[in-house]
C-alpha positions as CSV (number, residue, x, y, z in Angstrom):
1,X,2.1,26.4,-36.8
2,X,5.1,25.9,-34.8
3,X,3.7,25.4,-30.6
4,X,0.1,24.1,-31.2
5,X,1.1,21.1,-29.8
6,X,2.4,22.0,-26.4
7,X,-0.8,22.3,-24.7
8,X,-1.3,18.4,-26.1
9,X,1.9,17.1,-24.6
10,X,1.6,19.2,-21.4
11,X,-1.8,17.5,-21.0
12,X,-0.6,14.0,-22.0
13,X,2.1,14.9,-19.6
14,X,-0.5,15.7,-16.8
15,X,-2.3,12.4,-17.0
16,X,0.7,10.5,-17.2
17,X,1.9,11.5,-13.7
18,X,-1.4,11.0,-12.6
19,X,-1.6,7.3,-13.6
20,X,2.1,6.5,-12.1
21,X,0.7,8.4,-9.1
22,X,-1.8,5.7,-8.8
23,X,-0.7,2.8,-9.9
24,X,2.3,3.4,-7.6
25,X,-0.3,3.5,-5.1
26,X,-1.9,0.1,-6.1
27,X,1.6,-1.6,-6.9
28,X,2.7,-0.8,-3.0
29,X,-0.8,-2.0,-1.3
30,X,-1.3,-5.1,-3.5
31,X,2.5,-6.2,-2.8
32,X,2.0,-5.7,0.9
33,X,-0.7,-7.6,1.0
34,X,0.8,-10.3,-1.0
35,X,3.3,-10.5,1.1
36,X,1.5,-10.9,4.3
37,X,2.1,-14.3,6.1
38,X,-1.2,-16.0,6.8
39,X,-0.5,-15.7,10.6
40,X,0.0,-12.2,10.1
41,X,-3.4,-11.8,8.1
42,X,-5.7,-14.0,11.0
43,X,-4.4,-11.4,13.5
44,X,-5.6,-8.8,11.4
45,X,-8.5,-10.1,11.0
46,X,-9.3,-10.7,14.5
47,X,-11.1,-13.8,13.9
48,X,-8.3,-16.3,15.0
49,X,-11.2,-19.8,15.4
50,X,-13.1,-18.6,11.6
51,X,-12.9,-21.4,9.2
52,X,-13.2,-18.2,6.4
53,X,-10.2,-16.7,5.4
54,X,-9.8,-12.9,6.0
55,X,-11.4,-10.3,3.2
56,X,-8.6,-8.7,2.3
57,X,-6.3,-12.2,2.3
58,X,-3.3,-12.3,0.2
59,X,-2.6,-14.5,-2.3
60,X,-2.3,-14.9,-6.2
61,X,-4.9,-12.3,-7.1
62,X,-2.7,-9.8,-4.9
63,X,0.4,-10.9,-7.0
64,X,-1.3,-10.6,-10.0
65,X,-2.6,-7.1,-9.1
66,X,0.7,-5.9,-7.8
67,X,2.1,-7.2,-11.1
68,X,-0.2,-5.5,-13.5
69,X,-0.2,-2.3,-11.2
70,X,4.4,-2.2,-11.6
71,X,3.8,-2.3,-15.8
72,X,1.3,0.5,-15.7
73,X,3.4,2.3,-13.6
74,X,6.9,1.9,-15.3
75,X,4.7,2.0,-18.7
76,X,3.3,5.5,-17.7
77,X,6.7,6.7,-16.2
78,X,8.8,5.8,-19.8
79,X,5.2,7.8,-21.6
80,X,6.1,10.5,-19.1
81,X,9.5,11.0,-20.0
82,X,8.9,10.8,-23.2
83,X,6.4,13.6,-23.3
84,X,8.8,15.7,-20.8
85,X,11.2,15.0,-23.8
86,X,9.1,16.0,-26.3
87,X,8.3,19.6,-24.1
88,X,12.5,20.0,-24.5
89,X,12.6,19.2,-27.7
90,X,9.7,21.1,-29.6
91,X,8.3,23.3,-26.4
């Protein structure tokens, strides 16, 4: 049955944007704060004399998010166009 499958790729489609909606989302917040110079994140912080660092303190876990969160979203951006290719080609 020729069409049974658009509803499929239209949903697969959906949740694609979705996930490159938030990983985009991730991928810009972790690289900011991974980027922040430690100066930058005491004044944040407000606690200039603490001998702890700040909460949200950048770093090599915000690299590695930032990282992790730029594949998913360039992975679910290629899935996308694939299924928006897919629509063209058999919707």
């Amino acid at each position: 049955m020729p069409g049974t499958a658009l509803p499929v790729l239209v949903a697969m489609l959906l949740v694609a944007l979705l996930v490159v909606m938030a990983s985009f989302g991730v991928a810009v917040r972790a690289d900011a704060l991974a980027r922040r110079s430690p100066q930058a994140r005491v004044r944040a912080s407000g606690e200039v004399g603490s001998k702890h660092p700040p909460r949200d303190a950048g770093g090599p876990q915000w690299c590695q998010v930032a990282t992790w969160a730029w594949f998913i979203c360039a992975g679910a951006s290629v899935l996308a166009l694939g299924v928006v290719c897919g629509l063209v080609c058999f919707g």
